[in-house]
N, CA, C and O of each residue as an XYZ file, in Angstrom:
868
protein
N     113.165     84.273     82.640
C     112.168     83.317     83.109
C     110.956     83.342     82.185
O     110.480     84.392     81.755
N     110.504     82.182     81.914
C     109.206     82.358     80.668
C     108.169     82.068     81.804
O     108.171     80.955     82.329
N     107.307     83.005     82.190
C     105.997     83.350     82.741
C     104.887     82.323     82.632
O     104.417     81.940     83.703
N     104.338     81.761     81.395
C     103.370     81.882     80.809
C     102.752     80.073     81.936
O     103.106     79.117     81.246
N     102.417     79.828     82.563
C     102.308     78.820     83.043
C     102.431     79.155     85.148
O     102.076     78.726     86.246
N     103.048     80.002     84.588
C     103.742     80.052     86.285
C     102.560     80.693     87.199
O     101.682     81.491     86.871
N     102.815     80.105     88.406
C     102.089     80.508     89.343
C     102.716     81.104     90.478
O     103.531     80.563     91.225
N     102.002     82.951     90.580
C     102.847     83.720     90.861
C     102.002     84.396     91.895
O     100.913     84.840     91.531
N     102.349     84.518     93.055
C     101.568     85.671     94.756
C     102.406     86.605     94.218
O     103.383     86.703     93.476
N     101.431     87.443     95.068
C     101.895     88.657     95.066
C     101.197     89.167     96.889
O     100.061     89.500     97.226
N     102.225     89.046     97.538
C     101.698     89.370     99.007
C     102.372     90.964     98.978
O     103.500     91.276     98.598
N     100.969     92.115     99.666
C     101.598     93.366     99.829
C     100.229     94.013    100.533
O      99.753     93.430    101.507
N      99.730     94.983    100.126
C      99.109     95.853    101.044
C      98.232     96.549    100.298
O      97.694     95.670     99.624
N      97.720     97.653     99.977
C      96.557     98.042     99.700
C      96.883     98.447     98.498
O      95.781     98.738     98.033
N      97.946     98.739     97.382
C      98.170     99.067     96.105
C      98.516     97.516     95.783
O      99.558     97.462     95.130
N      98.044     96.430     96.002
C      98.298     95.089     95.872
C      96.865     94.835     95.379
O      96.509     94.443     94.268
N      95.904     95.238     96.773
C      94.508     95.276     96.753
C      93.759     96.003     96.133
O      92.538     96.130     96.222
N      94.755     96.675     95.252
C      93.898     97.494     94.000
C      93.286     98.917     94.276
O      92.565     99.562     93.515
N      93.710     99.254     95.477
C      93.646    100.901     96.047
C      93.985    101.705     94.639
O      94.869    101.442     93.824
N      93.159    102.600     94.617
C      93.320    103.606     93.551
C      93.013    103.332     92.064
O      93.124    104.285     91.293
N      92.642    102.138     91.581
C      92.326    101.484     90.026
C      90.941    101.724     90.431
O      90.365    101.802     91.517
N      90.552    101.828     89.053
C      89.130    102.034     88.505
C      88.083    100.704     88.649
O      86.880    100.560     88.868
N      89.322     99.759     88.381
C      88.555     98.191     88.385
C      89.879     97.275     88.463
O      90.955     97.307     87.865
N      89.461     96.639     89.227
C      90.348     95.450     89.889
C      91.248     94.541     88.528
O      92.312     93.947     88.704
N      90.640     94.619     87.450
C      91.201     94.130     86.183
C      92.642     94.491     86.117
O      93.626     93.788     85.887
N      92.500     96.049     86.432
C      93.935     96.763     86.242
C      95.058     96.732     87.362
O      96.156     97.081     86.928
N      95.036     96.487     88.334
C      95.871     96.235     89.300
C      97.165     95.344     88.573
O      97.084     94.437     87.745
N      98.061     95.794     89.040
C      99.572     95.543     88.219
C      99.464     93.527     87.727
O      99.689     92.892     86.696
N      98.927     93.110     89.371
C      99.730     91.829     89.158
C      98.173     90.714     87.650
O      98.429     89.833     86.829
N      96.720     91.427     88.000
C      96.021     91.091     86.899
C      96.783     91.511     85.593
O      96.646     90.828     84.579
N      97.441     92.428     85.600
C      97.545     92.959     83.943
C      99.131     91.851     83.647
O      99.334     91.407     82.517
N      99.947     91.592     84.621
C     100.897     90.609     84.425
C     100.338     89.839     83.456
O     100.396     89.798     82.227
N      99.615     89.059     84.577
C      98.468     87.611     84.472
C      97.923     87.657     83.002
O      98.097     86.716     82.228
N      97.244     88.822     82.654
C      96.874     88.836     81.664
C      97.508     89.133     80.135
O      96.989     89.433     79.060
N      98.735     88.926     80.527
C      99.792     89.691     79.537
C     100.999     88.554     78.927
O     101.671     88.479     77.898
N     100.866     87.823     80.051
C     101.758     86.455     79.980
C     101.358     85.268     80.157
O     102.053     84.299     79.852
N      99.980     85.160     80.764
C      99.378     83.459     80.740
C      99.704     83.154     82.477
O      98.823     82.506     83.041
N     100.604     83.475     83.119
C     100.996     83.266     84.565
C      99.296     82.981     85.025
O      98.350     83.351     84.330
N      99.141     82.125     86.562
C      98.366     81.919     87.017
C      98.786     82.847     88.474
O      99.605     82.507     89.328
N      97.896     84.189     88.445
C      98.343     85.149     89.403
C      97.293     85.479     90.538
O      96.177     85.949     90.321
N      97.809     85.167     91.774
C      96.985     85.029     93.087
C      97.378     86.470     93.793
O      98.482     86.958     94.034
N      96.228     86.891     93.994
C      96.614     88.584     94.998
C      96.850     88.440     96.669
O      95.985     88.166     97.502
N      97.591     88.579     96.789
C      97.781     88.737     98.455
C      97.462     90.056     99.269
O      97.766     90.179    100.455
N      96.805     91.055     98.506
C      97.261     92.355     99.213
C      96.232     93.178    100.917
O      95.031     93.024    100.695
N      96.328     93.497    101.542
C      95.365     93.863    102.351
C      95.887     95.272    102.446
O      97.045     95.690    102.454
N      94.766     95.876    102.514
C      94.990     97.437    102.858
C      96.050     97.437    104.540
O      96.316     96.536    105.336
N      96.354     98.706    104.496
C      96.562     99.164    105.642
C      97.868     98.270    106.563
O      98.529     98.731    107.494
N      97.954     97.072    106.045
C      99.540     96.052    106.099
C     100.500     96.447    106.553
O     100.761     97.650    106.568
N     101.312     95.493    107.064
C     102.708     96.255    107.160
C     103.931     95.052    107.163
O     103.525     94.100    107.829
N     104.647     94.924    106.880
C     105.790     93.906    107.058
C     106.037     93.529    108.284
O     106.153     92.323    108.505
N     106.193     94.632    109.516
C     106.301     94.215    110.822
C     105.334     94.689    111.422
O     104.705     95.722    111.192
N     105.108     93.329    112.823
C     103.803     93.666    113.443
C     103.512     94.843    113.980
O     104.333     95.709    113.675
N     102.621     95.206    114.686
C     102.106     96.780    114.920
C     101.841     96.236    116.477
O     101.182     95.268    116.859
N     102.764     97.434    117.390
C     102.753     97.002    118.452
C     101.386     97.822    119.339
O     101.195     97.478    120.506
N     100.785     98.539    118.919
C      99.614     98.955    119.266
C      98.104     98.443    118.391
O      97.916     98.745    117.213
N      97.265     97.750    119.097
C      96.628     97.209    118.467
C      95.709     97.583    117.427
O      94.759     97.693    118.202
N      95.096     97.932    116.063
C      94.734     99.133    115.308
C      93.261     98.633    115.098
O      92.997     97.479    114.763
N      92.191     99.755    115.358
C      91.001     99.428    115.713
C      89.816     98.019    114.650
O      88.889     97.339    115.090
N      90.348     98.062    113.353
C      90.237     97.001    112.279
C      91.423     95.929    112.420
O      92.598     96.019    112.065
N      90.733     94.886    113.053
C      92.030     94.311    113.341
C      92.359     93.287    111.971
O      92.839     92.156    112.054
N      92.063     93.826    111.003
C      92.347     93.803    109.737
C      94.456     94.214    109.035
O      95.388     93.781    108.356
N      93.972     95.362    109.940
C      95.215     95.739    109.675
C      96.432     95.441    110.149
O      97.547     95.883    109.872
N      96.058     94.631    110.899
C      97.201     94.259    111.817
C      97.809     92.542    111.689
O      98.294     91.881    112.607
N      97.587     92.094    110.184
C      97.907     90.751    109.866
C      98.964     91.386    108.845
O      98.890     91.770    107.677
N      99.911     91.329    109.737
C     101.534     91.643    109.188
C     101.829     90.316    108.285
O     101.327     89.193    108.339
N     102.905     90.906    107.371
C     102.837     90.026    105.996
C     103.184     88.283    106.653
O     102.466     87.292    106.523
N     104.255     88.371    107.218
C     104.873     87.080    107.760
C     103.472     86.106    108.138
O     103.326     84.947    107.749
N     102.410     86.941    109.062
C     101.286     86.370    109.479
C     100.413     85.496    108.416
O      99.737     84.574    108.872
N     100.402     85.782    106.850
C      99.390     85.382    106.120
C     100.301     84.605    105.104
O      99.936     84.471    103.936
N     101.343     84.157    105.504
C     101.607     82.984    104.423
C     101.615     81.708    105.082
O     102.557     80.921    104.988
N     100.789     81.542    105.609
C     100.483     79.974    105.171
C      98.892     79.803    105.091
O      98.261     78.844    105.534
N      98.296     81.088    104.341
C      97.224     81.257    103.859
C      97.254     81.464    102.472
O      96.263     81.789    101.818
N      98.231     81.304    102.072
C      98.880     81.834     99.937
C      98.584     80.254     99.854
O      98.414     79.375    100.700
N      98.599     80.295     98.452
C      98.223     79.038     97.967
C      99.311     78.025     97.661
O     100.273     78.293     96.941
N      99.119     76.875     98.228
C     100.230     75.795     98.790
C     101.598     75.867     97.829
O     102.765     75.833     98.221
N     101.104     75.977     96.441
C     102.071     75.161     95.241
C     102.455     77.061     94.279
O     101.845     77.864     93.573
N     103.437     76.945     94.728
C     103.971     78.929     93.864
C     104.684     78.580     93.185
O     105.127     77.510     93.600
N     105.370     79.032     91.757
C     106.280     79.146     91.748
C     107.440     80.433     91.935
O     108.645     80.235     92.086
N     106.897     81.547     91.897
C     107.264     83.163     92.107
C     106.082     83.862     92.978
O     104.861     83.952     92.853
N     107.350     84.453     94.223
C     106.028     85.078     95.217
C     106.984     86.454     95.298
O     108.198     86.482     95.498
N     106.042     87.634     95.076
C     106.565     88.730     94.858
C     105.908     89.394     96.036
O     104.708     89.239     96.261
N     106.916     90.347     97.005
C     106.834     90.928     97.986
C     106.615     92.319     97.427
O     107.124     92.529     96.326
N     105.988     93.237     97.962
C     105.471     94.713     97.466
C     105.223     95.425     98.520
O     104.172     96.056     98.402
N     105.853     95.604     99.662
C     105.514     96.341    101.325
C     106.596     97.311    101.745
O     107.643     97.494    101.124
N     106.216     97.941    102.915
C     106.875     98.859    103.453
C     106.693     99.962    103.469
O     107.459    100.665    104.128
N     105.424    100.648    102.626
C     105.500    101.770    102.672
C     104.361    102.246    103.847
O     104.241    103.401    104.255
N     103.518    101.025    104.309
C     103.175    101.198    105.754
C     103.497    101.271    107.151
O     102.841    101.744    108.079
N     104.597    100.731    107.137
C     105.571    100.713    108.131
C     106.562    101.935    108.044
O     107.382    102.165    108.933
N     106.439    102.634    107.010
C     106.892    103.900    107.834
C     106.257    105.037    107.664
O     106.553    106.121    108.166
N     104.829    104.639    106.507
C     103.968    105.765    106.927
C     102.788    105.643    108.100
O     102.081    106.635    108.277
N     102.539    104.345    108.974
C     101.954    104.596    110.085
C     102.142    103.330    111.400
O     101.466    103.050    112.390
N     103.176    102.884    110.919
C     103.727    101.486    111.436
C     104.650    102.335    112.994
O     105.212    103.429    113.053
N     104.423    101.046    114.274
C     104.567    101.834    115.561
C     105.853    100.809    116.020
O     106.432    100.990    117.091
N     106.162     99.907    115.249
C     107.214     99.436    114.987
C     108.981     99.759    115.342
O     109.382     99.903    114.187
N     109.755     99.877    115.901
C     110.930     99.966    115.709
C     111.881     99.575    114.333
O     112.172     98.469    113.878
N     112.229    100.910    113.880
C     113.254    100.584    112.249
C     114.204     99.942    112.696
O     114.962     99.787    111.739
N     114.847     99.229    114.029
C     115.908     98.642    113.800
C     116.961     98.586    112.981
O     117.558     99.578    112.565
N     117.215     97.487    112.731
C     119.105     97.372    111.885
C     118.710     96.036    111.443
O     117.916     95.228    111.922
N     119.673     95.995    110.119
C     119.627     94.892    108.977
C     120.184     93.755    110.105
O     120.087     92.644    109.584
N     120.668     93.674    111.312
C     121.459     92.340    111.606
C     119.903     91.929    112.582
O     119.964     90.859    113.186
N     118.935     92.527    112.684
C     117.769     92.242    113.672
C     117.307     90.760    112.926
O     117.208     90.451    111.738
N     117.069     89.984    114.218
C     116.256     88.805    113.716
C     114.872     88.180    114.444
O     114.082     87.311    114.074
N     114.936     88.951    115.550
C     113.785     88.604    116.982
C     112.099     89.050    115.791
O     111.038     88.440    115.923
N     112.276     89.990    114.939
C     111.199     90.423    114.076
C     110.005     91.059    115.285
O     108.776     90.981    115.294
N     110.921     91.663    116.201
C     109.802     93.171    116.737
C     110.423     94.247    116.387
O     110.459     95.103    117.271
N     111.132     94.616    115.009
C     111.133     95.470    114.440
C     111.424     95.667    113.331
O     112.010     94.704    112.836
N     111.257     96.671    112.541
C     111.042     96.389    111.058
C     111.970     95.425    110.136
O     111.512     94.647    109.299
N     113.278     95.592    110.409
C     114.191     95.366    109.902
C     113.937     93.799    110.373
O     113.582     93.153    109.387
N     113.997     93.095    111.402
C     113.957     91.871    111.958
C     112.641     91.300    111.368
O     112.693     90.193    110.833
N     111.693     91.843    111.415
C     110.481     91.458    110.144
C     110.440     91.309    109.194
O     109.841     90.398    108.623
N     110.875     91.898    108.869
C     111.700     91.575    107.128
C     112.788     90.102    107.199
O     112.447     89.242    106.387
N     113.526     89.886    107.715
C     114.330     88.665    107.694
C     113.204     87.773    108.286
O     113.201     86.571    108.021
N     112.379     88.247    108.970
C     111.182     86.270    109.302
C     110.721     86.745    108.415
O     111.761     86.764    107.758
N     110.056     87.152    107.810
C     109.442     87.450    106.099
C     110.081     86.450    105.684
O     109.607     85.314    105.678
N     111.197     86.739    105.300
C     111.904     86.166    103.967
C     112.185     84.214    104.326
O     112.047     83.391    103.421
N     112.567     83.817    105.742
C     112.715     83.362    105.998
C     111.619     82.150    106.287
O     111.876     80.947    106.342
N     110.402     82.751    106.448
C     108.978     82.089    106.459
C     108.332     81.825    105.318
O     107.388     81.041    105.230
N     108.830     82.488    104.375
C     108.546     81.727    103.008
C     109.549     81.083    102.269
O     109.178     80.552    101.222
N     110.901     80.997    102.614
C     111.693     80.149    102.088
C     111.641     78.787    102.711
O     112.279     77.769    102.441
N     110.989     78.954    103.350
C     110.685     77.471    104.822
C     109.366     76.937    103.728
O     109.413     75.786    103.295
N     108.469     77.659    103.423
C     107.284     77.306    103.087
C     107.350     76.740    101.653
O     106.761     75.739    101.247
N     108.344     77.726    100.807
C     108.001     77.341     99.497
C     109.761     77.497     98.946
O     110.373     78.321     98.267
N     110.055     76.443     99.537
C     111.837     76.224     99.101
C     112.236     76.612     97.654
O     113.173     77.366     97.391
N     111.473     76.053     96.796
C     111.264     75.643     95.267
C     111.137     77.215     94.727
O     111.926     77.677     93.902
N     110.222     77.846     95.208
C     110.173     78.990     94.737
C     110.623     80.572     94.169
O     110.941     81.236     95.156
N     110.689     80.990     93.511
C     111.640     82.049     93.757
C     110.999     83.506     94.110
O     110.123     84.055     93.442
N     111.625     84.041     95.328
C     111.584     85.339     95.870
C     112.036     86.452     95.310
O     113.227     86.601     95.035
N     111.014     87.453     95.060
C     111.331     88.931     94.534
C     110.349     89.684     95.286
O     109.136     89.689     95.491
N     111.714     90.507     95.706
C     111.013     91.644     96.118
C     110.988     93.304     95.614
O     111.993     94.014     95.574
N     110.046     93.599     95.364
C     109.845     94.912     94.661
C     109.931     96.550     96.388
O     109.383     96.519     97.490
N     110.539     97.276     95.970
C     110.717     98.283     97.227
C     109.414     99.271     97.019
O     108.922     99.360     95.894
N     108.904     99.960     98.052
C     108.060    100.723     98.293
C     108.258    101.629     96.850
O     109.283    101.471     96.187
N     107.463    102.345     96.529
C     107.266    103.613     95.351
C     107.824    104.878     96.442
O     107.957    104.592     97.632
N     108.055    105.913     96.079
C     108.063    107.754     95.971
C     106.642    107.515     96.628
O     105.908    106.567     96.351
N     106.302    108.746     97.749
C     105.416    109.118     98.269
C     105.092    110.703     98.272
O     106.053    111.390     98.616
N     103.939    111.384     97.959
C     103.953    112.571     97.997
C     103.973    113.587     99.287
O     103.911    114.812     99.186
N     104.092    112.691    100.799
C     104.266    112.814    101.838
C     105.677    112.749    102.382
O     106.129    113.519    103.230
N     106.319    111.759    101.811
C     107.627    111.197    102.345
C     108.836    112.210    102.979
O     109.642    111.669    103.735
N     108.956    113.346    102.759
C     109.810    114.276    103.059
C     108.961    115.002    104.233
O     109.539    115.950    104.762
N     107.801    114.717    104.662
C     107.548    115.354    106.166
C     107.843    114.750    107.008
O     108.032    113.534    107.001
N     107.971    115.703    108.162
C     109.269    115.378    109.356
C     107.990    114.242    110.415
O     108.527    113.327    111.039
N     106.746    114.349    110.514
C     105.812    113.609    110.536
C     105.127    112.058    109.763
O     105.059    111.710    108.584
N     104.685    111.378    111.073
C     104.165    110.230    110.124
C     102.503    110.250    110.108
O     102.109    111.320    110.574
N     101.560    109.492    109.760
C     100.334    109.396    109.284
C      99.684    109.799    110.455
O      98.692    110.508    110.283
N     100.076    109.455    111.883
C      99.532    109.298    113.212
C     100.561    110.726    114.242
O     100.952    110.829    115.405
N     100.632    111.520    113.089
C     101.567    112.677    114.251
C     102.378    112.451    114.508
O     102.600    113.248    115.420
N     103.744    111.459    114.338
C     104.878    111.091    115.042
C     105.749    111.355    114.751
O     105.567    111.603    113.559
N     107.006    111.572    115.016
C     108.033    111.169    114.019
C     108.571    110.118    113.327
O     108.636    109.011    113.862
N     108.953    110.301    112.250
C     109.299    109.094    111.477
C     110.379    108.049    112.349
O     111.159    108.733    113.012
N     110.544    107.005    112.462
C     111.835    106.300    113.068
C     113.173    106.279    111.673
O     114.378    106.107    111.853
N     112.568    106.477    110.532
C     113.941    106.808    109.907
C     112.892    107.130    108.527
O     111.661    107.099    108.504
N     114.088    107.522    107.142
C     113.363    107.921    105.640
C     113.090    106.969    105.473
O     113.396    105.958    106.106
N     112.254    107.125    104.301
C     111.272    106.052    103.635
C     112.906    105.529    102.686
O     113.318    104.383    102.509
N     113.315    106.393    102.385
C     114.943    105.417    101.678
C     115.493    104.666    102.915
O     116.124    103.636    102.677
N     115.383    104.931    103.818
C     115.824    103.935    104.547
C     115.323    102.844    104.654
O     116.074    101.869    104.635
N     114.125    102.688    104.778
C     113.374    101.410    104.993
C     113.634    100.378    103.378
O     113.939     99.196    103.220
N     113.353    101.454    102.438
C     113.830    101.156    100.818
C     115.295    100.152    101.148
O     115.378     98.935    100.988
N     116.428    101.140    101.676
C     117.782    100.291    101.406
C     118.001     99.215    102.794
O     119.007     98.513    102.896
N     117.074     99.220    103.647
C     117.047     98.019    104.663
C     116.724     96.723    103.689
O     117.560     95.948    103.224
N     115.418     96.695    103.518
C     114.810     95.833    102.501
C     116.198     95.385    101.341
O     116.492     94.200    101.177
N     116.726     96.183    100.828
C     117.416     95.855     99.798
C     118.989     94.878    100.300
O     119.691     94.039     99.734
N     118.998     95.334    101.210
C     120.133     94.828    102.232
C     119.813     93.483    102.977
O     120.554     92.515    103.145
N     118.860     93.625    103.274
C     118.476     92.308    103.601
C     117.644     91.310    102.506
O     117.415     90.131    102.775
N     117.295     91.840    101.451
C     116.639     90.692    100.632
C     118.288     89.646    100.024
O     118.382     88.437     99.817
N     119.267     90.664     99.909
C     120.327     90.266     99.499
C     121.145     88.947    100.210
O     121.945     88.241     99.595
N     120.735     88.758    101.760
C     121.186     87.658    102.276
C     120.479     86.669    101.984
O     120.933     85.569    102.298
N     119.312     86.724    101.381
C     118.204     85.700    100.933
C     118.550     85.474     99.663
O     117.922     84.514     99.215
N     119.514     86.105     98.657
C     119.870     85.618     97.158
C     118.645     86.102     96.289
O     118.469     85.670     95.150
N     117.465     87.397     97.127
C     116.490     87.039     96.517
C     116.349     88.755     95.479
O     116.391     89.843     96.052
N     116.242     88.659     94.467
C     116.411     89.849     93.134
C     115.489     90.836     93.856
O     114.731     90.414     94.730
N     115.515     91.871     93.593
C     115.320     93.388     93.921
C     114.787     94.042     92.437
O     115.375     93.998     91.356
N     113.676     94.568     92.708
C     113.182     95.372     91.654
C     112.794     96.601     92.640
O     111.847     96.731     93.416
N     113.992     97.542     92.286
C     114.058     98.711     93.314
C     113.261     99.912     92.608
O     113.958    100.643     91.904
N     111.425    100.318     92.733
C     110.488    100.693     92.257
C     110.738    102.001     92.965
O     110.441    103.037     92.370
N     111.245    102.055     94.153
C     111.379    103.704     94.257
C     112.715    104.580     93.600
O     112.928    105.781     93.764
N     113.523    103.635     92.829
C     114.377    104.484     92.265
C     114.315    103.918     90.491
O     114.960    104.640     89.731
N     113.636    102.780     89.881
C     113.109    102.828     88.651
C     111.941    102.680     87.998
O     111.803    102.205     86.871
N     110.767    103.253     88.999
C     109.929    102.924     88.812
C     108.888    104.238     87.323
O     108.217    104.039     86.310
N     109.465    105.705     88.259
C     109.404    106.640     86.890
C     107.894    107.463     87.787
O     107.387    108.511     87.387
N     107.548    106.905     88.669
C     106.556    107.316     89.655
C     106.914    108.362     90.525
O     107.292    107.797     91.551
N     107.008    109.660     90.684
C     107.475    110.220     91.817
C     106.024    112.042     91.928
O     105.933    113.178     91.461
N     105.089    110.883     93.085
C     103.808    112.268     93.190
C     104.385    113.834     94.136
O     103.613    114.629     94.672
N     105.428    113.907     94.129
C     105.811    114.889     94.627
C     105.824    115.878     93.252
O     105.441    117.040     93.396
N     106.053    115.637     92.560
C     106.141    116.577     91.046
C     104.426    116.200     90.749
O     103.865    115.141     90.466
N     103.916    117.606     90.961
C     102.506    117.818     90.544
C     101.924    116.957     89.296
O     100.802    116.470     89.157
N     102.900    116.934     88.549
C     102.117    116.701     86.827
C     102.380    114.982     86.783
O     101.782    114.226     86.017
N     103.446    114.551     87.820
C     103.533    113.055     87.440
C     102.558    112.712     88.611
O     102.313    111.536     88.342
N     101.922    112.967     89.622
C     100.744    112.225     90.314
C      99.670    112.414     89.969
O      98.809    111.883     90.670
N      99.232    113.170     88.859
C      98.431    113.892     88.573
C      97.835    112.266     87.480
O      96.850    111.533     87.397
N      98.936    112.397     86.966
C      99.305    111.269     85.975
C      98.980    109.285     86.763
O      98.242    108.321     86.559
N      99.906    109.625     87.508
C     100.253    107.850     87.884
C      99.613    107.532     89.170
O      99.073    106.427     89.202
N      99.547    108.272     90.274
C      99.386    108.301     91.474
C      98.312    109.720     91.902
O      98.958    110.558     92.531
N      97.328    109.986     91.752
C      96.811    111.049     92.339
C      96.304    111.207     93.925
O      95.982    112.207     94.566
N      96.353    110.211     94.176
C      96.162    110.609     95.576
C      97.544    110.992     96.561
O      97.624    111.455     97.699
N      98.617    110.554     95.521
C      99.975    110.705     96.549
C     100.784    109.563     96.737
O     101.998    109.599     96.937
N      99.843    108.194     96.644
C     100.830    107.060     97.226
C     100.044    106.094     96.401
O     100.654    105.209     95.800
N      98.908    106.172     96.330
C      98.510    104.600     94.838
C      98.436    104.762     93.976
O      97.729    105.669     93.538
N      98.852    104.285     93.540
C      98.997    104.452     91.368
C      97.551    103.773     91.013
O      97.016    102.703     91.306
N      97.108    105.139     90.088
C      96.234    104.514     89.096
C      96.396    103.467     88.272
O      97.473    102.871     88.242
N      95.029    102.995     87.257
C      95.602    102.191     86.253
C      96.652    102.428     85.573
O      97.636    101.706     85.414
N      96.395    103.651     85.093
C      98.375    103.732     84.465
C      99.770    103.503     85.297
O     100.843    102.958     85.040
N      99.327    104.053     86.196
C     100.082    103.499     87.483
C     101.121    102.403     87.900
O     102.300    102.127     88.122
N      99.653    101.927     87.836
C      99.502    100.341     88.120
C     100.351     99.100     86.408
O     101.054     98.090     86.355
N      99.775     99.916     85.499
C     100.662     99.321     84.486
C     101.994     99.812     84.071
O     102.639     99.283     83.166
N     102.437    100.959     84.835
C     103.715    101.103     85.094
C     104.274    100.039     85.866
O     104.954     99.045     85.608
N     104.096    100.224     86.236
C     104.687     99.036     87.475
C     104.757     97.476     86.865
O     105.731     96.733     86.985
N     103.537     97.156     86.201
C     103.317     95.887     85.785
C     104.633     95.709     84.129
O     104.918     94.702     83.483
N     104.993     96.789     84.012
C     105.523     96.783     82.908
C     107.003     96.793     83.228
O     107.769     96.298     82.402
N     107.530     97.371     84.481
C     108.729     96.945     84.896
C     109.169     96.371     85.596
O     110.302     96.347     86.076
N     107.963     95.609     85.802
C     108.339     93.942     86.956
C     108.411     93.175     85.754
O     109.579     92.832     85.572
N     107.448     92.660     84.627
C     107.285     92.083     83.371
C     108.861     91.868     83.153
O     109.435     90.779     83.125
N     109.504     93.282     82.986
C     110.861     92.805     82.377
C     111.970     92.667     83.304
O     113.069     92.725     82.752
N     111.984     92.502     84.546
C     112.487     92.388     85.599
C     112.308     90.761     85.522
O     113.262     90.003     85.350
N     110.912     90.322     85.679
C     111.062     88.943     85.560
C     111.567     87.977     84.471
O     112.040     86.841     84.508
N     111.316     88.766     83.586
C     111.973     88.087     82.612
C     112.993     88.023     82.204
O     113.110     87.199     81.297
N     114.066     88.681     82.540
C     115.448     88.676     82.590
C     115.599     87.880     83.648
O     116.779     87.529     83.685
N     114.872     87.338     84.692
C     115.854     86.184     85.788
C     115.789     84.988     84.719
O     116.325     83.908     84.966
């Protein structure tokens, strides 16, 4: 796909919104933008989640689940890149459900009105979705709020991947090529220091293997 013209969302959550960069310049989908000519719109809100949050969360900020804010993206896209999930199972109250869910009161069923609410919206367009990153938390038997997890963060990873697939829509699977993993001291130290947002380098990791992800469609 040649970039240089295209107008490209990027709807996701708080490493969307530039959590952890020094300056908003560097956030993956600016350094795209700035790398290829694309006309690139940020969607991201902290604290997000793909499926709604069945307890109401005191910023009710956080609680405009992705499905909720597209028909607030800008009318005319041509590439809208999905980047979520890693809130929904690090503090999302949600049910992980099963890939055949479609009612979307639980994760898995949120994900198909996701996909389904922007193929309604922007027919023309093409859908990619990128999977959650490696978390330096992800292997505790706990979630953000004391709970137990409803399933692994690979799970939610290969739900997503399973279901973007009935949508025809490409997969840039970032928790298994992304090269990010803050559980090894010296690579969060590096890409991610807090554990779960990538710095600018980070952040141009990422921007550097979506770049050629897109450009091979």
């Amino acid at each position: 796909m040649e970039l240089s013209g295209k107008r490209i969302a990027f709807l996701g959550d708080s490493i969307t919104e530039g959590v952890g960069t020094s300056d908003l310049r560097y956030v993956y989908w600016q350094r795209l933008g700035e790398w290829t000519g694309a006309q690139v719109f940020g969607c991201g809100i902290s604290g997000t989640r793909i499926a709604p949050q069945r307890t109401p969360s005191e910023n009710p900020r956080f609680d405009l689940y992705f499905a909720s804010r597209v028909e607030e993206m800008e009318p005319e896209l041509d590439v809208i890149v999905i980047f979520g999930g890693t809130n929904d199972f690090g503090h999302g109250d949600a049910p992980f459900g099963a890939p055949e869910d479609r009612d979307g009161t639980t994760f898995c069923g949120a994900a198909h009105r996701l996909f389904r609410t922007l193929m309604e919206r922007y027919p023309a367009a093409q859908l990619v979705l990128m999977t959650p990153l490696h978390r330096q938390d992800e292997l505790e038997p706990l979630n953000n709020w004391g709970r137990p997890h409803k399933a692994s963060l690979e799970q939610y990873v290969d739900a997503l991947r399973q279901i973007a697939a009935e949508y025809a829509a490409p997969v840039l699977d970032l928790y298994r090529v992304s090269g990010i993993q803050p559980q090894l001291p010296s690579n969060r130290d590096r890409f991610a220091p807090d554990g779960l947002h990538p710095n600018d380098e980070g952040n141009a990791r990422i921007a550097e293997r979506l770049l050629g992800f897109l450009r091979a469609l």
